[in-house]
Residue, then its C-alpha position, 0 to 999 in steps of 0.5 A: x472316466x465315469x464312477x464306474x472307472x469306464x472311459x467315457x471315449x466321447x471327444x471333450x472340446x480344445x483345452x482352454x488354453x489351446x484355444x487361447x493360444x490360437x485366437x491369439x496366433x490367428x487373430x490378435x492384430x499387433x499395434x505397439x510401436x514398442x513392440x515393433x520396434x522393440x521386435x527390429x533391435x531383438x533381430x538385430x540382436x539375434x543376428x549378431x548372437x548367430x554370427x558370433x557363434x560361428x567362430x566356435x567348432x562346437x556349433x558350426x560342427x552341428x550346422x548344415x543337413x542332417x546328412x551331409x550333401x543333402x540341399x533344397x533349393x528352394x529352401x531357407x538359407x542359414x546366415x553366414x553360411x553356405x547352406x540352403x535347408x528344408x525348413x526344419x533342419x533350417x531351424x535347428x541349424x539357426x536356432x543353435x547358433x541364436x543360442x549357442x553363446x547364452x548371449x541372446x534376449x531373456x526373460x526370467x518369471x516363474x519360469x526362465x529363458x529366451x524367448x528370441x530361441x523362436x527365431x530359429x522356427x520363424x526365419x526358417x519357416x519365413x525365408x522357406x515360405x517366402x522362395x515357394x510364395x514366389x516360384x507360385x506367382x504369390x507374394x513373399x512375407x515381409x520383414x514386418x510379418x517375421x517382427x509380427x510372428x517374433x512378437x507373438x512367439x515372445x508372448x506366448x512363451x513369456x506369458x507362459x512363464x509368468x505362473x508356471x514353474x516347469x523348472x520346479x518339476x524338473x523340466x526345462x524351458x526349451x519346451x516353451x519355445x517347441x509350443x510357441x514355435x509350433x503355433x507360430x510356424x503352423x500360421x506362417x506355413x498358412x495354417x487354418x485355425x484347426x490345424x494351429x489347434x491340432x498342431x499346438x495339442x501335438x507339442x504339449x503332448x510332447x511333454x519336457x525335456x529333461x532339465x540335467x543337461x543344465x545342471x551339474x554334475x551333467x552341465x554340457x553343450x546340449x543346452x546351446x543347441x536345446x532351443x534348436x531342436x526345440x524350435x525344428x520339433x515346433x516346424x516338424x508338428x507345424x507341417x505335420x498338422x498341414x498335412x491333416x495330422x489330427x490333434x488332441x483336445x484334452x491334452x493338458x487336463x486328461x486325468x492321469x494321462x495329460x500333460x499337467x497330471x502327468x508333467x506338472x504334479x496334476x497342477x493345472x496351467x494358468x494365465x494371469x494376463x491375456x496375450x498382447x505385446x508385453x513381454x517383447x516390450x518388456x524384453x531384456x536384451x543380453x548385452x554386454x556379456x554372453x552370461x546366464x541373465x541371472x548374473x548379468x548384474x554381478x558381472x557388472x559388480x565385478x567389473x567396477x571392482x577390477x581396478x581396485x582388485x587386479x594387483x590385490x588378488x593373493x590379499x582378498x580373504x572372502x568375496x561375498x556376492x549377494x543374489x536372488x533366490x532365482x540365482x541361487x538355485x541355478x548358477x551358484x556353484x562348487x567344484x570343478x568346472x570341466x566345460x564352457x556350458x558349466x562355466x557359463x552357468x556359474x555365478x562364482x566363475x563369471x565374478x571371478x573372471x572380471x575381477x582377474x581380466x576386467x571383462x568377460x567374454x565367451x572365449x573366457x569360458x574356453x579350456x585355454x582362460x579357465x585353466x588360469x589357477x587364479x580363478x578356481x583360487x577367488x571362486x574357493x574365496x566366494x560366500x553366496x548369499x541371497x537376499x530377500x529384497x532381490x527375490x521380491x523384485x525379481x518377481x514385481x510384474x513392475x521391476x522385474x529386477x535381477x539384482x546383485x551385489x559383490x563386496x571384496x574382504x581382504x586380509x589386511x581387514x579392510x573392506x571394499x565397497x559393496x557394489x550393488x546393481x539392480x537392473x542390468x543394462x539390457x533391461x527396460x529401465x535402461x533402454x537409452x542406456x542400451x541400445x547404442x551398446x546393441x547396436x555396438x554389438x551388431x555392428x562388431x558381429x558383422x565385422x567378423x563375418x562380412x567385408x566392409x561394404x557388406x556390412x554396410x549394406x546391412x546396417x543400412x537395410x535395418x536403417x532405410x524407412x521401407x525395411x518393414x515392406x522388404x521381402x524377407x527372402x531378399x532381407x535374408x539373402x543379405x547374409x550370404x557369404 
């Protein structure tokens, strides 16, 4: 718009950050070892996540084609399922259940989530691709490509996330996972750079879903299948821009009409790091408890404080649990929890549950644990409290620290210790801690899905030294019942 408020109708070049994006998509070549590595445990991970979810009604209800009957045989195969999808039903389907127990990987920064939601997009769009590769006489995607793309969707959703607080304005996360989904499905379907450009303009005019549906008092089950959608959207624009669906270069910092005027308060987006490895090494694995991240360390509090609590529980007066400001603003919650998507994003109900069973596990969420009287009783008890340290280091590029504290005062007057846990054991700083508990993980998700000899196959597969080179088609069809 000129002084006269004419619009000036001549295209402006790609916002800077689309272009950023891109070169990074299409250009950037992954060296890390850590990254790779770290890249095959977030697989492993994620795999187990997908397949623990299988066991609850209210994800696999959602599973299969948007109608039933509908199949594609050359398309992606849903692990531990029957079905066979087009790649953006696929993603949605494999996306919902990586997500659906709160147990996968996370990152938490200005902005918070989960950047192994991508999954969903990338092995759908790598398994589809892979099948049609092969009827043409041309060569599958390897494993060491899905590492690679889960890489680069990490890093773009994480970078994101360093300096833009999308939650401050109202928005959820999900919308990163639809923006690095979107540049990372468009080069795997073999998108050009323009059409990687054009795709990613389409998903940040998108704009953002809504936050609500994470918060009380309107907290439901749509946040396990968000990432899903998220993550098809991102295949569904993908395939669109390979079509020749053009783009829109000033997306973000159109006056009045683009994204961070319209989404983020005329804020612009900022970088304040280019785009390499550093958040998939820096990645923190949800480990022990399918937990939102930020009470990962309270429920390790509440745990070393069962022995001591499990036969003085009408004796405790107050329970104080010391958190981040982070923590706070999302988990800490009052009232009446009517279902596992509440429960599982509040700080009170995942202390109380370790204090009464000494663990926590995603059935613990369900109507049959939460209606032990006993725990809304200590969650009535529970005073929290932030401290300023914890917030400080939760945002130190060099700690990235999600600390928390419980201390039990009972009746009598006497105190317990106050347990205090900086770092929980999915982060960086207790990696050797870690992956052996991952890998226990993995293991007790194959048993639940798969015979022994299955599973073993399995394990072995991630094991054997040409893992990187097999056939991602063939890793796939590893997991079919």
């Amino acid at each position: 718009m000129n002084d006269m408020g004419i619009l000036d109708a001549k295209r402006p070049e790609f916002d800077s950050l689309l272009v950023d994006i891109t070169k990074y998509v299409m250009d950037v070549e992954i060296d890390s070892k850590l990254a790779l590595e770290s890249a095959k445990y977030c697989l492993m991970d994620s795999i187990a996540c997908m397949l623990l979810a299988l066991e609850f009604p209210a994800c696999t209800k959602l599973l299969g084609p948007s109608v039933e009957g509908a199949s594609f045989n050359l398309g992606a195969k849903v692990p531990a399922t029957s079905y066979q999808l087009e790649p953006v039903r696929a993603a949605f389907n494999i996306g919902a259940m990586v997500r659906w127990l709160d147990f996968n990987d996370t990152w938490l920064a200005s902005e918070w989530g989960h950047p192994s939601d991508n999954i969903g997009a990338i092995w759908a769009v790598s398994d589809y691709m892979s099948r049609a590769n092969i009827t043409k006489g041309k060569k599958a995607l390897k494993v060491k490509d899905v590492l690679v793309a889960m890489i680069k969707a990490h890093e773009i959703q994480g970078i994101l996330a360093l300096e833009n607080s999308f939650n401050k304005v109202g928005l959820d996360h999900v919308l990163l996972v639809r923006i690095a989904s979107t540049a990372i499905a468009c080069k795997l379907l073999g998108g050009s750079y323009e059409e990687v450009l054009n795709a990613l303009s389409n998903a940040f005019m998108d704009g953002g879903a809504l936050r609500a549906y994470r918060h009380a008092p309107n907290t439901g089950s749509r946040k396990s299948w968000a990432a899903g959608d998220a993550s098809s959207r991102g295949v569904d624009l993908a395939l669109k821009a390979l079509k020749g669906e053009m783009g829109y270069p000033s997306v973000l910092s159109a006056k009045f009409w683009g994204f961070c005027d319209v989404k983020m308060k005329g804020k612009p987006l900022v970088l304040n790091q280019a785009f390499k490895s550093y958040v998939m090494e820096n990645i923190l694995f949800k480990i022990s408890f399918p937990a939102e991240f930020h009470a990962q360390t309270a429920v390790e509090c509440a745990l070393k404080l069962h022995d001591e609590v499990k036969d003085r529980l009408d004796s405790i007066k107050k329970i104080v649990i010391t958190t981040q400001e982070s923590g706070h603003r999302i988990i800490n919650k009052v009232g009446k929890l009517e279902n596992p998507a509440d429960r599982d994003h509040c700080i009170q109900y995942m202390v109380a549950v370790p204090l009464i069973y000494g663990g926590l596990e995603a059935r613990h969420y369900e109507d049959s644990t939460a209606s032990d009287p006993r725990i809304d009783l200590l969650r009535e008890k529970m005073e929290v409290i932030v401290d300023d340290r914890y917030t400080k280091e939760y945002l130190d590029p060099d700690k990235r620290s999600i600390a928390n504290a419980v201390q039990i005062f009972y009746k009598d007057g006497t105190v317990s210790k106050k347990v205090e846990i900086d770092y929980p054991i999915g982060h960086r700083f207790r990696r050797k801690e870690g992956i052996p508990l991952l890998i226990k993980k993995f293991q007790k998700a194959l048993s639940v899905k798969f015979a022994a000899k299955q599973a073993g196959l399995i394990e072995s597969t991630f094991d054997s030294k040409d893992f990187l080179e097999l056939n991602f088609n063939e890793f796939s069809d590893l997991f079919v019942l």
